[in-house]
Structure formats: C-alpha cells, structure tokens
N, C-alpha and C positions, 0 to 999 in steps of 0.2 A: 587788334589782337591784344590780350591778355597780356600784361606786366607780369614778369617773374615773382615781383612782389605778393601779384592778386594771387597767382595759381597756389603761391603757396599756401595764404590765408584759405585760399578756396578748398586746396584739398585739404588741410589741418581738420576745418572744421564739419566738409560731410564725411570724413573719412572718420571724425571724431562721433560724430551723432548717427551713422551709419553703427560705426561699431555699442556703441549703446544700445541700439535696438536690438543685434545680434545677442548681445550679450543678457539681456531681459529675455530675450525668449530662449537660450541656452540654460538659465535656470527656473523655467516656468513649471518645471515638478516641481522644485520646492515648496511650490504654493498648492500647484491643484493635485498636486502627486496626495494631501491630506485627505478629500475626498475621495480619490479612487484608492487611498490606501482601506478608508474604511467603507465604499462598498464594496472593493475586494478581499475584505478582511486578510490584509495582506500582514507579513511577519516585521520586523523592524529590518532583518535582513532583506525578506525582498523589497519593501521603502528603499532601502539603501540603495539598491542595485536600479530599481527605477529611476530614481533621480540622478544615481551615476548614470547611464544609457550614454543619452545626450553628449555626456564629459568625453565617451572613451572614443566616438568619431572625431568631436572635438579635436582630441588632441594627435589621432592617428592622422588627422587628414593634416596637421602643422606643417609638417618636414613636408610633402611633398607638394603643396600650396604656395611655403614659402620659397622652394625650389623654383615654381614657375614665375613668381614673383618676379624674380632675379633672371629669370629668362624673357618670360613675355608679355613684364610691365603690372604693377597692381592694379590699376584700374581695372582691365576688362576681369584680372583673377576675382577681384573684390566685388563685382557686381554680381558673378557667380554665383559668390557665398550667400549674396541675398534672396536672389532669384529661387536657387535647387529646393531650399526646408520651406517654401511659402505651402505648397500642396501638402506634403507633410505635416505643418505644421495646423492648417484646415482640418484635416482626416484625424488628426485627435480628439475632435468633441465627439469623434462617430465611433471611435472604437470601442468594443463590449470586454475585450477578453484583455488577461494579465502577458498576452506574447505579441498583441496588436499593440498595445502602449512601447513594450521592448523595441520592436520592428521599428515602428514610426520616431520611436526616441532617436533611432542610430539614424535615421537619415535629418533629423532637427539639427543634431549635433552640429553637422554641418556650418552652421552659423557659428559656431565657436571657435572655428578655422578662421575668421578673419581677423582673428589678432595679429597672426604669423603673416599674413598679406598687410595688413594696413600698418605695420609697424616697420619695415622696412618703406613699403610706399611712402609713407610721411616722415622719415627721415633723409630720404634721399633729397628731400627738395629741401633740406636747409643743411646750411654749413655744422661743421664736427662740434664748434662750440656752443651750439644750439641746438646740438641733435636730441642732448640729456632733457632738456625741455621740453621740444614739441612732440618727443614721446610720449613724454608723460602727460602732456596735457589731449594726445593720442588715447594712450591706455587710460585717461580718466570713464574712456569708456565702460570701466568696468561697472560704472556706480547704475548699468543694466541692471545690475542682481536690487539696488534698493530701486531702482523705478519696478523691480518686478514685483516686490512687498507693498507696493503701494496700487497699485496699476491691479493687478488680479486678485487680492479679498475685495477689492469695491466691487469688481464684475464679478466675482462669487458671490456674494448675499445678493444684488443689486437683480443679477438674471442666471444665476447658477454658473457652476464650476464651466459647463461645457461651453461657453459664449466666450471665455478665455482664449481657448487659441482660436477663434473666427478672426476677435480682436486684433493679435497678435497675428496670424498672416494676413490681415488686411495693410496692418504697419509696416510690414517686413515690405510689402511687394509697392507702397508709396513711397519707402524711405529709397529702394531701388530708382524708380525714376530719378526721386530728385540728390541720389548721387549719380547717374551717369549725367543730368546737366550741369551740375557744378563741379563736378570732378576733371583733372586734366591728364595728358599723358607727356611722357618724356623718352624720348628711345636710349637716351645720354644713361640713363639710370641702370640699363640691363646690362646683365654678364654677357660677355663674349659669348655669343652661337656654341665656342669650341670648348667653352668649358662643359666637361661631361658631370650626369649624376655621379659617379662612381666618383671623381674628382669632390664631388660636391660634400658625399657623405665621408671624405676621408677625415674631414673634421672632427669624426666621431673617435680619431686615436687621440685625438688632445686630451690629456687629464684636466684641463682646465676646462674643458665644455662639459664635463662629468660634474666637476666640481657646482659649475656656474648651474646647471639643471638640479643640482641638489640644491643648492639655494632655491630655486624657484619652486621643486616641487611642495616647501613652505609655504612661501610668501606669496603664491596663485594658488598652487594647487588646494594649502591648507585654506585658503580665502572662499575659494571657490564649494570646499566640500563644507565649512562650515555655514556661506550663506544660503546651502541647499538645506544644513543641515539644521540651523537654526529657530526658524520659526513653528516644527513640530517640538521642537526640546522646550521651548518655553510653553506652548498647550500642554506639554506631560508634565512638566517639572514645576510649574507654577500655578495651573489650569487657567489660562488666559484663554479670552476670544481670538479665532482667527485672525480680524483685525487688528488687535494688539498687539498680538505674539505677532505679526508680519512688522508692525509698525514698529515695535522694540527692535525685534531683528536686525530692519532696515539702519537702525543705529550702530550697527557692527560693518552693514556693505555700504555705505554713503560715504562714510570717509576713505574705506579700502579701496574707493573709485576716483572721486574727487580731487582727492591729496596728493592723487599721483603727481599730476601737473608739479605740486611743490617739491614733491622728493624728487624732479628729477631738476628741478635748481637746486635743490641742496647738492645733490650728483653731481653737477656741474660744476658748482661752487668750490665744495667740501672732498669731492671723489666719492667715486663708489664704495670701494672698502670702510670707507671712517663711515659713512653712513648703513652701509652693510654688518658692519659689526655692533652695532648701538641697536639697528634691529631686531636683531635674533639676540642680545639681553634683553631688553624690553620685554620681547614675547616670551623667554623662558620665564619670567616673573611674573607676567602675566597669568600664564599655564599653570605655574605652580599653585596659585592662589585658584586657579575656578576646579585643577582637578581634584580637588578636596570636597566628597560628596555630603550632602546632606546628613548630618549625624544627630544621635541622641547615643548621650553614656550617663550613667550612672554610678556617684559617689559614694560609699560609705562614712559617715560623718559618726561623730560621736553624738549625732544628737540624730542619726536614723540615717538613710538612704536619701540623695536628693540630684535630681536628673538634671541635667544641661544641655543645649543644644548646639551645634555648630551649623554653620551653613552660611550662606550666601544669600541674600532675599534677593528682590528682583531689578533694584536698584543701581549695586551696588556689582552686581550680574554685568549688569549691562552697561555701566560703565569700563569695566577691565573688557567688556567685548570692541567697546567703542577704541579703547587706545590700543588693541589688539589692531584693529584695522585700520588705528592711524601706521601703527610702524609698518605692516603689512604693504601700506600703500608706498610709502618711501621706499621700501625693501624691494617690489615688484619695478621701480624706475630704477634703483641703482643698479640691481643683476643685468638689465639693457644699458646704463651707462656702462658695465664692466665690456659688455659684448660692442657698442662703438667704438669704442675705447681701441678695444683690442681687436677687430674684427672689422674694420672699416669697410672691408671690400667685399665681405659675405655674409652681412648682416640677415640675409633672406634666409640665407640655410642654417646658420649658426640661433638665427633666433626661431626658428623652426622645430631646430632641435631641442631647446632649451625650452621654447613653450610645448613641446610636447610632453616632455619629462614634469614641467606644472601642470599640462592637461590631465597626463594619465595619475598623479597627486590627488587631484583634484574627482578621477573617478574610483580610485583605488579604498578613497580615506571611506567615504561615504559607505564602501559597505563595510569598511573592518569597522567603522563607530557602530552599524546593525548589529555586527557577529557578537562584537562585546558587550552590545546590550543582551541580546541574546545570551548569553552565555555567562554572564556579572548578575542582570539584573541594575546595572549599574549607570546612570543616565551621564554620569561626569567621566565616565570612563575615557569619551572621546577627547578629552583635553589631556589625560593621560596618554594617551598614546600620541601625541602632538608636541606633548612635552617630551616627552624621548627622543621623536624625531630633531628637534630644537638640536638636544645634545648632543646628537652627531654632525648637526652642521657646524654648531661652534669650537668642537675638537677639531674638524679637519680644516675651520680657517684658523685654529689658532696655529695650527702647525707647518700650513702651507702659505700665511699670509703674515701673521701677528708675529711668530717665531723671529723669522727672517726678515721682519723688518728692522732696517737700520734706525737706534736709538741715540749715537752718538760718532758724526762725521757731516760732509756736504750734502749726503742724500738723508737725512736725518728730516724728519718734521721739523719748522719752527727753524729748521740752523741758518744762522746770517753772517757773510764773511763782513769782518769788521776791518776797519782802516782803510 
C-alpha cells in the first residue's frame, strides 16, 4: 500500500498535469476561434462571445462541482471533468454553423470546472502550512492557456485549424486514464453526509467571499479573458503571423501559470494580503501604460507643423503583458491562501464560489473588450476597462484591509517585545 507521502506527490502532480490539459483545451478558441472567426466573418463581438462560451460553463459548473467535492471525494468528480467535453470537444472540427461552435463551446467548458475539484482535492492531502504551496504549484496548471499558443498554430498551418480539437480530445480522454491510475482517494477528506447545499451556499452572506471573488474576478478572470484575448490583438495591432502573435501571447500565459507555485510560497511566507496588495499596484501601472492607444498628434512650431507619434511597439507590449502575468500569477495563489486561511473546513464551496466569480470575469471581459471595439474602434480599449476594474478592488482593500490595519501596537507588522 501506498505511503501517505507517495499519494500526496502522486495526486499533486496528475491532478497538476490533468488540470493543464483541461485548461489548454478551455482556451483553444483563442487560437482556432481566428479561423472560424474569418470564415465566419464574424464581428469582434461575436469573437468575443465565442471564445467566452467555454468560460461561462466553466465557471457555472465551479460551485456545484466544488460542492461534490466536499461531498463525494475529487477523485471520481475530477475524472468526470475529463471524460464529459472529450466528444464535444471531437464534434468541433465538424461543425459548419456560428450556433454549433456556441453549443459545443458550453459543454467543452466543462473542463474548466476542475479548477474548483482539484483545488480542494490537492489541498486536502497536505497540512495548512503547506496548502499556500501545493495549490499553487496545483493551479500552475493554468500555464494550459501558453501550452495552447504553442500546441494549436503548429497544428494550424501543419494540417489545418480542424485537426485541433481531434488533437485535444485524443489528450483529454489519455490524460483521463493515466489520472484514474495514479490518482488516490481519502474518505477522511469529505464533509459530513449532513451538511446540506443550502448550508453550503450560506457562505455566500459573507462580505468577505464578495470581496475575495472580486479579487479573483482579476487575477483569473482578467488572465483568463486576456489570454483568449491576446493573440488576435497582436495579428490586428501589429500584423504578426499567427505563430507569432500566439508565441508573444504565450509570454503573458507562461508566467500567469507557472509562477503560481511561487506565489503561493510567497502566500505562505509573507500572507496573502501583503502579497495581495502589491498585485493589484503592479497591475494598475501596468494598465496604465498599455491603455494608452497608438497616437499621432501634431505640433505647431514656429518653423511649421511637425507630427509625433506615441505608442507601444511590440516589444516593449509584451514585456508589461509578461509582468502583467507574473503578479497575476502570485495574485491567483494568495486569494486561495486568504480562502485556507480563513475557510479550512469549506474550501470545496468557498473556492467554488470564488472561482466562479473569476470564471464568469473571465467570460464577461471577453465580450465587453468586443463591444468596445466595436463601438471606440479602439484595440487598447480592453486594458482600459481592466484598469477601472483594478481601481475598485484597491478602494475596497484599502478600506476593508489596509485601513484597519494595526500600524503601531503587538498586532503591528515588524512589532517585537523588547527585554
């Protein structure tokens, strides 16, 4: 029999490279969504709402996944999520029409639901001051979104857009087996029989699960809509090849996947809030500088009129995308260290709810960045509206965390009784 030791390494890591594949095929519009958008000469709005699809099962199926979770063990929930979008996720190189890709999108989503399973699964099997870590090095599974940049324009030029998801549900239903062989189960882990739903969602009176879900609908949700939404901005805004503009892209999802593992030692280390609020500055200075669109103005000089340009090349683009997705990444591990922290014993429902509210972030942004193109003309527009959202998370931690923090007493940062 299995050492406690093994099981946990063992589930860590297929629950870690399970949820990578989920997560790769949760964002595979972002890539082939470019070709069906132009042989369906589809609008930026409807792009936008295509590639949300996926997101808004995603995040609807969170709460009530993580629910069973906590009732009847991750394991069997987490093999589920594998199994159901395989056929789905086949029947998209065969669809014709713009309401067959919708359809089939919502039941892909589905894969996007094992964040909410495998994030309580793989903390339960390791103690409270090690939970900030093996989540994060759990939720590295996000860096699905850059293996899907990389993964599908090679099978786009190589044998066309439609060999994509053959690809991808042939992975989904191997990665399946080899998590039910190396995955374990624990009955130690489940809620009591007697705790009811209604019990479950009364979670939802906390001002603090409001709060903690508006953190994340940033630091997932904004992660998630811009690495959908990334590699067509830089084909419009710079006219890169597909390959390119996926392979830049992937320089904004690699770290916002990756790094988690290390933000959630920083989490650990340092707390959630100190690395919480160092996030969301980052990203508002970040924001600031990319929503600033491409300009040309013109001077009157005393020696004639003379034009100047402002802007961003592509360089320089993708660097503030890249440290964009580093704090992004620390930011997605510390809102789950706030939720261990504080929620020991309901992590399934509580981070259910909380990844639902980054789910639906994550399907909501994607079209309001369409409408505003639509409607501006305007391609930087979407960092505008991201940068607003910034400024309402950091009013309500300053108010409800930084405020009332003690700067001068024993509960003080830094204070040490002396003598």
């Amino acid at each position: 029999m299995a050492s406690h030791k093994r099981k946990q390494i063992s589930v860590l890591v297929v629950s870690t490279l399970g949820f990578t594949i989920c997560f790769m095929v949760w964002m595979m519009f972002g890539v082939i969504g470019i070709p069906i958008k132009e042989k369906l000469a589809l609008s930026a709005t409807q792009f936008g709402i295509l590639t949300a699809t996926p997101v808004l099962t995603g995040s609807l199926f969170r709460v009530p996944l993580g629910m069973w979770t906590d009732k009847y063990g991750g394991r069997i929930v987490f093999m589920g999520t594998l199994v159901v979008p395989v056929i789905p996720i086949w029947l998209i190189g065969h669809a014709t029409e713009y309401w067959q890709y919708l359809v089939l999108g919502l039941f892909v989503g589905i894969a996007g639901a094992s964040f909410s399973v495998g994030t309580p699964y793989v903390a339960r099997w390791f103690t409270r001051d090690r939970q900030g870590f093996a989540m994060g090095i759990f939720g590295a599974g996000n860096a699905g979104a850059a293996l899907n940049k990389l993964v599908a324009p090679a099978v786009v030029v190589a044998y066309g857009w439609t060999a994509v998801p053959d690809v991808y549900a042939l992975s989904m239903f191997l990665m399946a087996i080899i998590f039910w062989m190396f995955s374990y189960d624990d009955p130690k882990h489940r809620v009591h029989a007697s705790v009811t739903w209604r019990q479950q969602l009364s979670a939802l009176k906390d001002p603090n699960v409001w709060k903690l879900s508006q953190y994340y609908s940033i630091v997932f949700g904004g992660y998630v809509a811009l690495a959908l939404w990334m590699t067509q901005y830089y084909i419009g805004e710079y006219g890169l090849d597909i390959r390119v503009a996926a392979l830049l892209a992937a320089a904004f999802s690699l770290p916002g996947g990756v790094l988690r593992a290390f933000g959630g030692w920083l989490s650990d280390k340092y707390g959630a809030h100190t690395v919480t609020w160092w996030v969301m500055w980052v990203s508002w200075i970040c924001l600031f500088i990319l929503s600033y669109p491409q300009t040309d103005f013109t001077i009157f000089t005393v020696d004639g009129p003379k034009t100047f340009h402002i802007g961003l090349n592509v360089w320089v683009f993708t660097f503030l995308m890249f440290l964009i997705g580093m704090a992004w990444a620390f930011g997605k591990a510390s809102v789950f260290k706030y939720i261990s922290d504080e929620y020991p014993d309901n992590i399934g429902v509580i981070s259910g709810i909380v990844g639902l509210a980054g789910g639906l972030g994550g399907f909501i942004l994607p079209i309001m960045f369409g409408v505003l193109v639509d409607l501006t003309g305007i391609r930087s527009s979407c960092f505008m509206l991201m940068y607003g959202v910034i400024w309402v998370s950091l009013i309500w931690m300053y108010f409800t965390e930084v405020r009332r923090a003690e700067v001068i007493g024993p509960r003080a940062t830094g204070f040490k009784l002396k003598g």
